[in-house]
MARKOLRO-694022 format. One record per residue: x, y, z of N, C-alpha, C in turn; residue number from 1. Coordinates in Angstrom, 1 decimal, padded with zeros to 4 digits. Layout:
PT     nu     nv     nw    cau    cav    caw     cu     cv     cw   i
PT      X      Y      Z      X      Y      Z      X      Y      Z NUM
...
***
This chain:
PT     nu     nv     nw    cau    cav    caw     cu     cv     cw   i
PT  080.7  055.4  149.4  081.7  054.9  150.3  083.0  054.5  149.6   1
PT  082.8  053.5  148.4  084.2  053.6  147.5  084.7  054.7  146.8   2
PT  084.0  055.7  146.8  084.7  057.1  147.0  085.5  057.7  147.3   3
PT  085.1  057.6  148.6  085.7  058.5  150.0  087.1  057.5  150.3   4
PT  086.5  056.4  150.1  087.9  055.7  150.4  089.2  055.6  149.1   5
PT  088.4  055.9  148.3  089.7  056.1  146.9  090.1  057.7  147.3   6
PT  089.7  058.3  147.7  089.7  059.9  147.7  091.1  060.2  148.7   7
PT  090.4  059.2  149.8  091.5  058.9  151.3  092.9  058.8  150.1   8
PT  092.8  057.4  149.7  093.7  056.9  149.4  095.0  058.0  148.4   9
PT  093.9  058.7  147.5  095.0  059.4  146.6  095.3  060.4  147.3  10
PT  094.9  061.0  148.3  095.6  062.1  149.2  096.7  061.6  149.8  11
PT  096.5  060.5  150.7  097.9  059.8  151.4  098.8  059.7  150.2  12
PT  098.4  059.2  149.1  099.3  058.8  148.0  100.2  060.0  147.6  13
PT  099.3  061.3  147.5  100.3  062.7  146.7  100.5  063.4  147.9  14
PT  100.5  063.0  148.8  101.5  063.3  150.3  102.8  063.0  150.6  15
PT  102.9  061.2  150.4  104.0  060.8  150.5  105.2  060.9  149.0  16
PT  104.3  060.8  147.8  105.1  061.7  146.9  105.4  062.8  147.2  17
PT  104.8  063.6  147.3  105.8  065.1  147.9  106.6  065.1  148.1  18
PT  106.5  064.1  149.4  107.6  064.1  150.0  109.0  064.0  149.7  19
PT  108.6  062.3  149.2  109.9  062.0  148.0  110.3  063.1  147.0  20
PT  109.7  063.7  145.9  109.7  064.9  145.2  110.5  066.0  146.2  21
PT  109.7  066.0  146.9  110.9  067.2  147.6  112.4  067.0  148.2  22
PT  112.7  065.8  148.5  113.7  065.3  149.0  114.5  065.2  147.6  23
PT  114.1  064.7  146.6  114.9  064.2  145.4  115.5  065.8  144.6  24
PT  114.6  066.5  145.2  115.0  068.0  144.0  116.4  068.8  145.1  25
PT  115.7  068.6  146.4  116.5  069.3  147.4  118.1  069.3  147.2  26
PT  118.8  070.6  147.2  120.1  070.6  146.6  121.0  071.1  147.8  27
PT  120.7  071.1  149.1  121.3  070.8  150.4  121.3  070.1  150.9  28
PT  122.8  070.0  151.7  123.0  068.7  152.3  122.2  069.2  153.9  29
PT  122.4  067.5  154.7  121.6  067.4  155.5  122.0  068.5  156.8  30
PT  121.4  069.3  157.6  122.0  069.8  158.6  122.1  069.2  160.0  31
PT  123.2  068.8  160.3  123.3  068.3  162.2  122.9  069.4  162.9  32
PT  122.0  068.3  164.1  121.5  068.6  165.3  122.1  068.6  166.3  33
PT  123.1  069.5  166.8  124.2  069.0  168.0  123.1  069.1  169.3  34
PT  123.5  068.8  170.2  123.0  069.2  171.7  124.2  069.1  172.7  35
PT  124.3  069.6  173.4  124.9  069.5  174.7  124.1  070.1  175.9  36
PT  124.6  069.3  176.9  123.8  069.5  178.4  122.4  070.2  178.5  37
PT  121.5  069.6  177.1  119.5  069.6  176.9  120.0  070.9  176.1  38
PT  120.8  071.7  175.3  120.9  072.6  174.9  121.3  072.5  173.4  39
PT  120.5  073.1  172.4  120.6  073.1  171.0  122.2  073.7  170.8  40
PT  123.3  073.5  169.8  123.9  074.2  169.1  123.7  074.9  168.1  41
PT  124.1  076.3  168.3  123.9  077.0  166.2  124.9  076.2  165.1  42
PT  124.7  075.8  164.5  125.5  075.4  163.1  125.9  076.6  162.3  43
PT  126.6  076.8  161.5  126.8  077.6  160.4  127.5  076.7  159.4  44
PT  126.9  076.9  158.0  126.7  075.8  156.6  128.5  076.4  156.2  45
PT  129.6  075.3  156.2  130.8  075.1  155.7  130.5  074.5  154.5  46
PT  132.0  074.3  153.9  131.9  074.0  152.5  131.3  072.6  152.3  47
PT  130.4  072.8  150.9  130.0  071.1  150.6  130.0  070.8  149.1  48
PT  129.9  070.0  148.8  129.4  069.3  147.6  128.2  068.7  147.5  49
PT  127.1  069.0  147.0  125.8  068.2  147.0  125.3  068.5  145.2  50
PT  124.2  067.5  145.6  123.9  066.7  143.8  122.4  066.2  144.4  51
PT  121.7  067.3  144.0  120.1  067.3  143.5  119.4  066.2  142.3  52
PT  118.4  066.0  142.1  117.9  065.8  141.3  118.1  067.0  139.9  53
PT  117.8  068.1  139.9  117.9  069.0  139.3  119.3  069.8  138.9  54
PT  120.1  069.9  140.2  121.6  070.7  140.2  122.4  070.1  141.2  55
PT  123.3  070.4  140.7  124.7  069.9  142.0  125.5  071.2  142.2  56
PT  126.1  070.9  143.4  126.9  072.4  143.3  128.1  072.1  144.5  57
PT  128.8  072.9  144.2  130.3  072.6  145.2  130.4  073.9  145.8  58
PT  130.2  074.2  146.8  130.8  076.0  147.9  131.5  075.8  148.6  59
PT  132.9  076.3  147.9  133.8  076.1  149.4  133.9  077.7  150.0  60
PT  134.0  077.3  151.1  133.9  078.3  151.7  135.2  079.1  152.6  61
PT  135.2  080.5  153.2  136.2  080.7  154.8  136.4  079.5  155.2  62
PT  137.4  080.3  156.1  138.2  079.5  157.3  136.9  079.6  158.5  63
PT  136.9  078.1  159.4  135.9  078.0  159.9  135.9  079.8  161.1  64
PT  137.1  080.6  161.9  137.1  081.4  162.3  136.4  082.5  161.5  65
PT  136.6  082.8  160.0  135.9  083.7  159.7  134.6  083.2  159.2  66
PT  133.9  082.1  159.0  132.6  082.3  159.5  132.0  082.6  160.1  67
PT  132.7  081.8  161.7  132.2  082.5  162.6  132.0  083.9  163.0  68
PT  132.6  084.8  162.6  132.6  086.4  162.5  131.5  086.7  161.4  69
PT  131.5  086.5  160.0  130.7  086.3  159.2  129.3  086.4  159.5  70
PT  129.2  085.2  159.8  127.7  084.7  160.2  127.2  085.4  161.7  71
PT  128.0  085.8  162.3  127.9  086.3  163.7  127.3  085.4  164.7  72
PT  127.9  083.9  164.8  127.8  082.6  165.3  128.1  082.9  166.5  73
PT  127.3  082.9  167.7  127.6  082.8  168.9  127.6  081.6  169.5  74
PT  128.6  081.5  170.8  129.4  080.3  171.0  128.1  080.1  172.2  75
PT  128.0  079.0  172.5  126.8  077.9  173.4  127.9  077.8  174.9  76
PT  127.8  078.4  176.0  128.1  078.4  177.4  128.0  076.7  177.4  77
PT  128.9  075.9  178.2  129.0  074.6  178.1  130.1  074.4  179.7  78
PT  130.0  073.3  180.3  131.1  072.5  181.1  131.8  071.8  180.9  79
PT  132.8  071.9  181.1  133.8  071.3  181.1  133.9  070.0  180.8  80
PT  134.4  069.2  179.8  134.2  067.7  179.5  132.8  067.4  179.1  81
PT  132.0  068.1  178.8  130.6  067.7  178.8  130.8  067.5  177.5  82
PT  129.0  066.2  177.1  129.5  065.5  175.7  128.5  066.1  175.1  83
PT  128.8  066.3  173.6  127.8  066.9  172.3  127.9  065.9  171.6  84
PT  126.3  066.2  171.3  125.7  064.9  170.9  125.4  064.9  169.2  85
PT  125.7  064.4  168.4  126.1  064.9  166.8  124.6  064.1  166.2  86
PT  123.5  064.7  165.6  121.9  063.9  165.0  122.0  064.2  163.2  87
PT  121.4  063.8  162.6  121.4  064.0  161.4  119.9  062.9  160.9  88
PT  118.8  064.4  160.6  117.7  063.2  159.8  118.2  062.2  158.7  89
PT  118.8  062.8  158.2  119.4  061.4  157.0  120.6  061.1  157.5  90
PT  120.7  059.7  158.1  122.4  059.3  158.5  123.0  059.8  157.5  91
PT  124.7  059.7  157.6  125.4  059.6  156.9  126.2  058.5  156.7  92
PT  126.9  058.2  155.6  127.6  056.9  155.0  128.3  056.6  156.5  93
PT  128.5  055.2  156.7  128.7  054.7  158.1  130.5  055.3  158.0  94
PT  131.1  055.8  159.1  132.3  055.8  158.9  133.0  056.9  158.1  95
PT  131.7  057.9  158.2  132.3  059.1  157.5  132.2  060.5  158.6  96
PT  131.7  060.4  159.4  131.3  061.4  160.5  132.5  061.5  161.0  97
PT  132.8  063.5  161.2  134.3  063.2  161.8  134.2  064.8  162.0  98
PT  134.9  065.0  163.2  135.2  066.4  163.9  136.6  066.9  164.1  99
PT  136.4  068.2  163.8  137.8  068.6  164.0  138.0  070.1  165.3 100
PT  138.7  069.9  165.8  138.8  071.2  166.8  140.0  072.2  166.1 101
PT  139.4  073.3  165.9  140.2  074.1  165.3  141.4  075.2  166.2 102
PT  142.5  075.0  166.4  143.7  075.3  167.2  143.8  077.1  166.7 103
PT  143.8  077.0  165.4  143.7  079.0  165.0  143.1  078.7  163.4 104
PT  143.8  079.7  162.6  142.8  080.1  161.1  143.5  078.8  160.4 105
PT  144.5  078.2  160.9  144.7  077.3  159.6  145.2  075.8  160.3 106
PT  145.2  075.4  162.2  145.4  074.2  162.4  144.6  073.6  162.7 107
PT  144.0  072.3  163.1  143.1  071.7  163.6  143.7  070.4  164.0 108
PT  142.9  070.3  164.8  143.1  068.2  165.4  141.8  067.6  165.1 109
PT  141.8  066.3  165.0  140.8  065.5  164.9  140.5  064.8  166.1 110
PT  138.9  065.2  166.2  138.2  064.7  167.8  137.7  063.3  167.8 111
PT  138.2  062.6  168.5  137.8  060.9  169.0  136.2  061.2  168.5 112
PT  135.2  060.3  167.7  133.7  060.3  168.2  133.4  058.3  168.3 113
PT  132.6  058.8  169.8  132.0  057.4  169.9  130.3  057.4  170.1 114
PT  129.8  056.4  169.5  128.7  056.4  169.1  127.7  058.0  168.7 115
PT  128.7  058.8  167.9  128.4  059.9  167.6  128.0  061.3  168.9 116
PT  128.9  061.0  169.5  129.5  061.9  170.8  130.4  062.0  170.9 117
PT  131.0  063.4  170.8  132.2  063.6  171.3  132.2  064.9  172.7 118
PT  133.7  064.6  173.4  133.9  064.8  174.7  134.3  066.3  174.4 119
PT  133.7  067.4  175.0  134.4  068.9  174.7  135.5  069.1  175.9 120
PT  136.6  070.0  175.2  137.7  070.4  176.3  137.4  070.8  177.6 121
PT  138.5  070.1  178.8  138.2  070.8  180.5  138.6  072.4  180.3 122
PT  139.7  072.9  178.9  140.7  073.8  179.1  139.1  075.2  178.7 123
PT  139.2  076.3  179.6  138.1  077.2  179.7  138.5  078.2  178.2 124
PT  137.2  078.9  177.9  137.8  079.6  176.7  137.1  079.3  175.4 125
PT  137.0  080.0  174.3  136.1  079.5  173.2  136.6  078.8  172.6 126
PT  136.2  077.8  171.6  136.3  076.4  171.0  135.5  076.5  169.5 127
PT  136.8  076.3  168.5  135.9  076.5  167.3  135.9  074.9  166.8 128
PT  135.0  074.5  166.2  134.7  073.1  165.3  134.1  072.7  164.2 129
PT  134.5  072.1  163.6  133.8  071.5  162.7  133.6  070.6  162.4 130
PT  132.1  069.8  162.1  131.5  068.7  162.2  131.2  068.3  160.1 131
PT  132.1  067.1  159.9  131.6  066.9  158.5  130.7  065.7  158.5 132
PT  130.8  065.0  157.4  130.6  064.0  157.1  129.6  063.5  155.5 133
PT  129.5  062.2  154.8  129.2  062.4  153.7  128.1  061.4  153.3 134
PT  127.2  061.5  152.1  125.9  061.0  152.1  126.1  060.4  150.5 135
PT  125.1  059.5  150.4  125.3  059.6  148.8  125.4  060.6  147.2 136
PT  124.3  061.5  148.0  124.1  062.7  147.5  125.9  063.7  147.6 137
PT  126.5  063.5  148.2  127.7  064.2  148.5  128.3  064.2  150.0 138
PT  129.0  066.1  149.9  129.4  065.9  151.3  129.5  067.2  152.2 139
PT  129.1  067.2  153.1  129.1  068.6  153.5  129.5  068.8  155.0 140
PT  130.1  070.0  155.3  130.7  071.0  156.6  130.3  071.9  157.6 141
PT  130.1  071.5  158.8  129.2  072.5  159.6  130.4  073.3  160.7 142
PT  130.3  074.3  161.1  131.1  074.9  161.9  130.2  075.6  163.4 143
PT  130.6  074.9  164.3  130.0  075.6  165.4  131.3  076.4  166.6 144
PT  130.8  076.8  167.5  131.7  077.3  168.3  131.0  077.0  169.9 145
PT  131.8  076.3  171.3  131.6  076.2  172.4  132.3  077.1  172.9 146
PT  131.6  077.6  174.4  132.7  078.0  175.5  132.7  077.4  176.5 147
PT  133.8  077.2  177.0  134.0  076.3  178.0  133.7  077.6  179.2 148
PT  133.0  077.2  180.6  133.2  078.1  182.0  133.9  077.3  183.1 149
***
């Protein structure tokens, strides 16, 4: 019986090390979960900075437009004013989460976010973005695209 229960024990034990082990070597940053109206966003990985236990590394990358060509990122059908909702398994540093709507290849604005939602345009037509923000481990850039109907 004190066996089986030491046996128990060291399996739960080199499970939740794994875990950590895998987390600590991992040399990408975290990826957001957008949703709008019960509907997943595609992401495509913008430039970052991240710092593994083992390597760190910096990729900067395109202009968020030619990712999107790149990666062949198709834009998510959406309504008008409807809100996207911005998740991340590992928060990020409080007050670093921040979006930008991209106007062409080289302007952008910065989008209001409240309690990590922000409001997409009434104006119809495709919508390029980009979602940052930064972690202890570093910092990293996601680029999605909406259409407005």
């Amino acid at each position: 019986m004190k066996r089986n229960v030491f046996i128990l024990i060291a399996i739960v034990a080199l499970t939740v090390g794994s875990y950590f082990v895998i987390e600590l070597l991992n040399s990408n940053p975290p990826k957001p979960i957008l949703t709008v109206e019960g509907k997943k966003v595609e992401v495509a990985q913008g430039s970052y900075c991240w710092e593994g236990l083992i390597d760190a590394k910096c990729v900067d990358t395109v202009s968020p437009h030619e990712i999107i060509n790149v990666k062949n990122l198709k834009p998510i059908t959406v309504s008008a004013q409807s809100e996207l909702k911005i998740k991340y398994k590992k928060e990020p540093i409080e007050n670093t989460l921040g979006v930008n709507r991209w106007i062409n290849n080289k302007d952008s604005e910065s989008i209001p976010i409240k309690r990590n939602v922000i409001r997409l345009p009434k104006e119809k037509g495709k919508h390029v973005y980009n979602v940052f923000a930064n972690w202890d481990n570093g910092s990293s850039n996601y680029i999605f695209v909406v259409e407005v109907r």
